[in-house]
C-alpha positions in Angstrom: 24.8 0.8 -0.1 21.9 3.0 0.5 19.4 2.1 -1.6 15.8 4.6 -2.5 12.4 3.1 -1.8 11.4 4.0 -5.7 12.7 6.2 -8.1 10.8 8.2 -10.3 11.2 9.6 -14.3 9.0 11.2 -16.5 9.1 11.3 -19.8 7.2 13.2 -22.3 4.5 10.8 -24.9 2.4 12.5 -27.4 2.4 16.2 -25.7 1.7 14.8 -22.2 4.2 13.8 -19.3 4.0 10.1 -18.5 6.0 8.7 -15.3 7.5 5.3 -14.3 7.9 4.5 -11.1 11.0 1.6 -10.1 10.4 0.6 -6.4 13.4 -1.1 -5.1 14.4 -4.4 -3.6 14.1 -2.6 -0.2 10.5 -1.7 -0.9 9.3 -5.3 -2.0 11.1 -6.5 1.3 9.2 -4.0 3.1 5.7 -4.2 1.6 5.8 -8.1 1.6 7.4 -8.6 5.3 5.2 -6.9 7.7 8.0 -7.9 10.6 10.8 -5.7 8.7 8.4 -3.1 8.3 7.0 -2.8 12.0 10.7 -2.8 13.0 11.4 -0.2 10.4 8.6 2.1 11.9 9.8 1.5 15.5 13.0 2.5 14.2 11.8 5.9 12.5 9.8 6.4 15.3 12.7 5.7 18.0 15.0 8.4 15.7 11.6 10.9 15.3 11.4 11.0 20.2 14.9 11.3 20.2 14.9 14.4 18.2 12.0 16.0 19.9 14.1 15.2 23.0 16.7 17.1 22.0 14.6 19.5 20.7 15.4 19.1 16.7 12.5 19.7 14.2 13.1 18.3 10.4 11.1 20.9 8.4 11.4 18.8 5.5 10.5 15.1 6.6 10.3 12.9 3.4 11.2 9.6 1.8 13.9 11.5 0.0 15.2 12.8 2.9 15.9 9.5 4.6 19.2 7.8 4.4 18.7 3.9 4.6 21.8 1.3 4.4 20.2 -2.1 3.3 21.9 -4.8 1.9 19.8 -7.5 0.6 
């Protein structure tokens, strides 16, 4: 299941756009567990070399753009 770190809507209250942010289960896990996220930056990190090695630039690097499988 690949779950989003937090998703965000706006909505519009009294002439002015308000947002709500919903983090997910993943980003509790992550905030609260500082082993899970250490691995999970040596993990981005490992992916990040191994694309410089092969000589791959992401021009668009974002949590958006990062596919994560997580099951709880």
């Amino acid at each position: 299941m690949n779950e989003e770190l937090f998703e965000v809507k706006g909505e519009f209250y009294k002439g002015e756009r308000i947002y709500m942010v919903h983090h997910s289960a993943f980003y509790h896990l992550l905030r609260n567990n500082l082993n899970l996220m250490g691995d999970f930056i040596k993990r981005m990190t490992m992916v990040l070399e191994l694309f410089y090695q092969a000589g791959i630039v992401h021009a668009d690097l974002k949590p958006d753009n990062i596919l994560i499988d997580f099951d709880e």
